[in-house]
C-alpha positions, 0 to 999 in steps of 0.5 A: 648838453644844451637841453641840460644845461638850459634846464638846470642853468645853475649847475652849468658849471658842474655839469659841464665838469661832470660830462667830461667824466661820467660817461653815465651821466653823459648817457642820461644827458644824451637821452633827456636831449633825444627825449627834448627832441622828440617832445618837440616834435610830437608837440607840432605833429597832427598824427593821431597818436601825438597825445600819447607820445606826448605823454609818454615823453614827458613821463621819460623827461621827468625820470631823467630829471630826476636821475640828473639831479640825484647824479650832480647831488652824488657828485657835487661834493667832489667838486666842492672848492 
């Protein structure tokens, strides 16, 4: 939730809200930090195929951005005060 959390820092709060009841949102979560992790990685490998994964990563990354702010779009409304 880190990675999230640092990623969209102004929807802390209702990311925090949203994980404890969404198990699909916590999966995208789970899988945009598992995707932080390995672009990390690949970033300081000298293996001859870093440049693809690289790419590849940040391709998964922007996806699940994506899927992420659809998710608080859907969902903010029902944690309106």
């Amino acid at each position: 939730m880190h990675h999230v959390r640092k990623r969209f820092p102004n929807e802390s709060e209702a990311i925090a809200r949203v994980m404890t009841e969404d198990s699909d949102f916590r999966d995208i979560c789970e899988d945009f930090r598992d995707c932080m992790n390995a672009l990390q990685y690949w970033s300081h490998s000298d293996e001859p195929e870093a440049e693809t994964r690289l790419k590849e990563y940040r391709a998964l990354i922007d996806e699940l951005e994506k899927e992420i702010v659809e998710a608080l779009r859907a969902l903010k409304p029902k944690y309106v005060d």
